[in-house]
Every structure is written in structure tokens, then in C-alpha cells.
C-alpha positions, 0 to 999 in steps of 0.5 A, a space after each residue: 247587218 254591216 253591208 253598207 259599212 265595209 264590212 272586212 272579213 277574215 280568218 285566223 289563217 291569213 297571216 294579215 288578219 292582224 292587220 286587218 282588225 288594225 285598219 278596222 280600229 283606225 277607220 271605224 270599219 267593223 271586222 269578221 273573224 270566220 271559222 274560229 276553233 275553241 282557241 284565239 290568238 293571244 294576240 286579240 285579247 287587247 281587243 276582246 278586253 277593250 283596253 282603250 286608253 286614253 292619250 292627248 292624241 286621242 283614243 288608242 289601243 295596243 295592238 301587238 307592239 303598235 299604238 293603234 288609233 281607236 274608233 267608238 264605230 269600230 265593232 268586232 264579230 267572230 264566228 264558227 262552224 262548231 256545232 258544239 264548242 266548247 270555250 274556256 270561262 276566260 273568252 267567255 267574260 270577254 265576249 257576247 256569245 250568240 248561239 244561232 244553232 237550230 233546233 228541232 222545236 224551234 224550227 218547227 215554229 218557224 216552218 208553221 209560219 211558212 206552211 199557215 202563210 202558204 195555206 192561210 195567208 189571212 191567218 197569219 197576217 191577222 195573228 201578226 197585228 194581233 201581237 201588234 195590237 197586244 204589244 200597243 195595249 200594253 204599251 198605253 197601260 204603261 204610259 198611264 201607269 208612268 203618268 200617274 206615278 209621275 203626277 203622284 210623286 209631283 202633287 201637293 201634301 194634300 192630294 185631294 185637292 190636287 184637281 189635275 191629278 184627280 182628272 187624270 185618275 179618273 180618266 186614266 182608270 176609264 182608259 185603263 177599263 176599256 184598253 183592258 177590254 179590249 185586251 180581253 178581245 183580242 186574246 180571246 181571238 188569239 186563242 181562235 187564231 193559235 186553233 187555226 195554226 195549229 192544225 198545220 203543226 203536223 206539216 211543220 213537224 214532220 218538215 223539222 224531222 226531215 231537215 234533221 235527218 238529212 242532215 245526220 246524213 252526214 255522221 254516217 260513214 260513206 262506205 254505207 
């Protein structure tokens, strides 16, 4: 995702990292901090809480005992191999945690797309513009619905006479009963397409199982 804009990695280990989360706020350069434990340094807590001030240089936050210029495309990301961890309430306000842990449900939902797209290609490619299709619909529906409102709350005390919002009602319930319709199809060819897809839920199932049994491999002790 930040590829293409210098992205500088680093761990709590380096003794520059502080260093380098400076150049990232100075020159806008978004920074990773890999390999995390449940503690940080209490030197970031300036950055996690965004204490940007405001100086007649410019933006600039306090970064150890240094003034540091501050970039709005400065972004800040840390992560860590814990399956589990366990943070104190205190990070927890300060930041946006992201779980990226996989679970067996949900990687059996993405391994059903993989075995349909082997065996089905036709199928899925068809489930695929049918959620586009849905999401369009519901997307028009809303855009009457907000035009409607808008012309309601624009009208004249006497609504009746109101000729264009009359036209408008009239066409927009007609446009809202056939997008309905349509709706209607399209899930009922939903439910026919879950049916196809669902008879590949087995092969799925049993590569989730698989993947989560190897890898509880690596909770048994090597002597065995």
C-alpha cells in the first residue's frame, strides 16, 4: 500500500529508529515499526497522541528533546507477530488496531472462492457482477430517495402545485418499481448461484482444517 511512497521500515530494536520515525514526520515518508511486544517506547507517545503544534514556522512536534517539522503526509504503522496480545486500554485510545489474525470461518470463505473460480469460473464471475449489480441498485434507490427530500424541503407551501416535484415523484416511483424488480431477479439468481457455490463448501472446509492443523504443529514439542 506504501510502496511507492518510501516506505521506512524498522524495529524497536535499532537503536536509530527513533531517528528514523524523525525523517518520516520531516519528509512526509510513512514509517513501519515491525515486531512490536505488548509494550512501546515511551518515547512515541508524542506521536501516537498527535501532539502537533502549531508554530510561525509551521506545524512541528516534540519528538525526545527535539523540535520536529511536521508533515499532514506523515502516516505511522506498527505491527506484530503475537497471536494473541494483549495491549493496555492506555494504547488502545491512542491507536486504530487492525486484526489480521485468520480464522477457520473465514478462511473457508476465502478458500470457496479459489475452489468455485477453479472448478466454476462462469459462477463466480456471475456472483461477482451480481453484487455489483445489487450494490448499483441500491445505490439509484438512494439517489431518488435524496432527490425527493431535496426537492420536498426546496417546494413552495403549496406542494400541490409544485409541477416539477410532481414529475419527479411520478417518475421516481416508476424508476423505484422497476429497480425494485429487478432487485427481486437478481436476488432470486443470488440464491440459485449461493446453491452452485455451495456444493464446493466441503473442499473448502477441509483445506481450512488442514491449514489449521499444520499449523498447531508448531505447538507440539520437537521431541515428538
Amino acid at each position: 500500500m506504501e510502496k511507492e511512497n518510501q516506505l521506512q521500515v524498522t524495529k524497536l530494536s535499532n537503536i536509530k529508529f527513533l531517528q528514523i520515525v524523525e525523517n518520516g514526520i520531516r519528509l512526509g515518508n510513512p514509517v513501519l515499526i515491525e515486531n512490536i511486544d505488548e509494550s512501546l517506547d515511551p518515547a512515541l507517545e508524542p506521536v501516537l497522541l498527535k501532539n502537533v503544534i502549531k508554530s510561525p514556522s509551521g506545524l512541528v512536534i516534540k519528538l525526545g528533546d527535539n523540535e520536529v517539522p511536521y508533515s499532514p503526509e506523515f502516516k505511522f504503522y506498527i505491527s506484530t507477530k503475537l497471536a494473541n496480545p494483549h495491549y493496555l486500554p492506555e494504547i488502545c485510545i491512542k491507536v486504530c488496531i487492525i486484526n489480521f489474525t485468520v480464522t477457520p470461518e473465514g478462511l473457508e470463505d476465502q478458500l470457496l472462492v479459489d475452489v468455485v473460480k477453479f472448478e466454476r469460473p462462469e459462477v463466480e464471475q456471475q456472483r461477482d457482477q451480481l453484487v455489483v449489480q445489487l450494490s448499483g441498485f441500491k445505490s439509484q434507490l438512494k439517489q431518488i430517495e435524496d432527490k425527493i427530500l431535496k426537492l420536498v424541503s426546496e417546494a413552495t407551501d403549496d406542494i400541490l402545485n409544485d409541477e416539477e416535484l410532481i414529475i419527479t415523484l411520478d417518475q421516481s416511483k416508476k424508476t423505484s418499481a422497476q429497480i425494485s424488480q429487478k432487485m427481486i431477479e437478481a436476488e432470486k439468481t443470488a440464491v440459485v448461484i449461493n446453491e452452485s457455490r455451495e456444493s464446493y463448501r466441503s473442499v473448502a472446509r477441509r483445506g481450512s482444517v488442514l491449514y489449521f492443523v499444520i499449523a498447531d504443529l508448531a505447538n507440539i514439542n520437537e521431541m515428538y
